[in-house]
C-alpha positions as CSV (number, residue, x, y, z in Angstrom):
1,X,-96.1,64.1,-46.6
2,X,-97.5,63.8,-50.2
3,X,-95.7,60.1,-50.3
4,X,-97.8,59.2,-47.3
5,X,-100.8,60.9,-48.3
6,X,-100.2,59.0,-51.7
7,X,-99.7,55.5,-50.3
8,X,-102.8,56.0,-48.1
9,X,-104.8,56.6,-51.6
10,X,-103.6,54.0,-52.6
11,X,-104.4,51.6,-50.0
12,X,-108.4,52.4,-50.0
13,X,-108.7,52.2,-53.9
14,X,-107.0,48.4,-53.6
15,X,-109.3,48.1,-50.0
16,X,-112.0,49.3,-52.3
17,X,-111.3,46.3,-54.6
18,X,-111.0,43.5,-52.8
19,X,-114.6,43.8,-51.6
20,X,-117.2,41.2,-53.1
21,X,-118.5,42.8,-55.7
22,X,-121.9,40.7,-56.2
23,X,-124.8,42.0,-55.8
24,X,-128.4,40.8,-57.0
25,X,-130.7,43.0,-59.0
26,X,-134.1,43.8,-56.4
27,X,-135.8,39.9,-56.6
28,X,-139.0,38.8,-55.3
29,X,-139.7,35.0,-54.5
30,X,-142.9,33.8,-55.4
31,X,-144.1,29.7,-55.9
32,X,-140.6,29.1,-56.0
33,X,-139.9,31.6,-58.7
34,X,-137.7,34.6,-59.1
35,X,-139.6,37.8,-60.2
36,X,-137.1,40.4,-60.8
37,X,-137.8,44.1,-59.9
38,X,-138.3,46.4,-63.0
39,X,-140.2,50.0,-62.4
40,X,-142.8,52.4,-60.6
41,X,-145.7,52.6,-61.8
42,X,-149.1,54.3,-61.0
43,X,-151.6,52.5,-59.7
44,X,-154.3,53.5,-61.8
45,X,-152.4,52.3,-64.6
46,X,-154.0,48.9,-63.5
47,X,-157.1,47.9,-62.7
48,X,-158.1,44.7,-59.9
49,X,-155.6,42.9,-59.3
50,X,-155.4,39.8,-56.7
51,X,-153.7,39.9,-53.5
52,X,-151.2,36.9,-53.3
53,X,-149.8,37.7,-49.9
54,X,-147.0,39.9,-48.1
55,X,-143.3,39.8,-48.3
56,X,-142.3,37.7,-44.9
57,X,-138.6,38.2,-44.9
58,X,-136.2,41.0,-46.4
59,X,-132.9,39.4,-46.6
60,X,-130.0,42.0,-46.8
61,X,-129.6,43.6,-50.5
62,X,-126.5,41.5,-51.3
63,X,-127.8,38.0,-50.9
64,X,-130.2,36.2,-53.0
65,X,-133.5,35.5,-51.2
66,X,-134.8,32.1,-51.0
67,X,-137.9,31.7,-48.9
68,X,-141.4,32.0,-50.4
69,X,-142.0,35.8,-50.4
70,X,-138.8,36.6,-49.5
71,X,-137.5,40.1,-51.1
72,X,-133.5,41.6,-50.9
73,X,-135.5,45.1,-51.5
74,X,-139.0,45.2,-50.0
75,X,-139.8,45.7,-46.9
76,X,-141.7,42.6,-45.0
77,X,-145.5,43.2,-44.7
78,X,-145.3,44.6,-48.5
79,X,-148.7,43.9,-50.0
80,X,-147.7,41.3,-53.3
81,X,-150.5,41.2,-55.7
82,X,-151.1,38.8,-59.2
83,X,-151.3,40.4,-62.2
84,X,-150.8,37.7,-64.8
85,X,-148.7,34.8,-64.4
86,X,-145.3,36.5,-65.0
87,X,-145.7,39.4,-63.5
88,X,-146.4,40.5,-59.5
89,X,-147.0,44.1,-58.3
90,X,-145.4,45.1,-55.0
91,X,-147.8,48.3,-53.2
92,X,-145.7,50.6,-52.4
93,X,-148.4,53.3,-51.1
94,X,-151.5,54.2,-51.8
95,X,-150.2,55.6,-55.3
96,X,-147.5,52.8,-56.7
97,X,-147.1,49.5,-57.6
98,X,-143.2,48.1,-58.3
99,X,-143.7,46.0,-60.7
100,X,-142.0,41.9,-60.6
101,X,-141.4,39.9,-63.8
102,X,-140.5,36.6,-63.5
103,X,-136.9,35.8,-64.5
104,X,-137.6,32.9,-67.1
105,X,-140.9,33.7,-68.1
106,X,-142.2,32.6,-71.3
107,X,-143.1,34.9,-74.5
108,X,-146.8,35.1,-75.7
109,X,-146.3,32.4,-78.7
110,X,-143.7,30.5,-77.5
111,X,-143.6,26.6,-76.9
């Protein structure tokens, strides 16, 4: 009994491995950018910011969203609002933004 109990262990851990393992990190498409997910934060922290649109497809978390305002994480209708040109706030509710930054965004300063 404990050799079959034993062999079934060890069949789910090496089930358990051969699964894909990728996975993408929560991403936001926007003007043909990738704005990666990073935290919560307060609305108030911010002041007016402009409304850009809403998320029109969420693609299953484990594949990489292509279409404009396409998110693996937010829900569609999400309201996506501009905050500066590297960074997109997703509304949450009526208390949180998410906050985007773009993947390859440039430094203040850099060429």
């Amino acid at each position: 009994m404990k050799r079959l109990a034993l062999l079934l262990l060890l069949l789910a851990a090496a089930a358990g491995c051969g699964k894909d393992g990728s996975s993408y990190a929560s991403i936001l498409i926007h003007q043909g950018e990738e704005y990666i997910g990073k935290e919560t934060v307060r609305q108030d922290e911010y002041g007016e910011v402009e409304p850009v649109g809403a998320v029109t497809e969420q693609v299953e978390a484990g594949r990489m969203p292509a279409a404009e305002l396409s998110s693996n994480e937010l829900a569609e209708g999400t309201e996506i609002c501009l905050l500066d040109e590297n960074t997109l706030l997703a509304k949450l509710n009526d208390r949180e933004y998410n906050v985007f930054e773009r993947k390859n965004a440039r430094k203040p300063g850099s060429a």
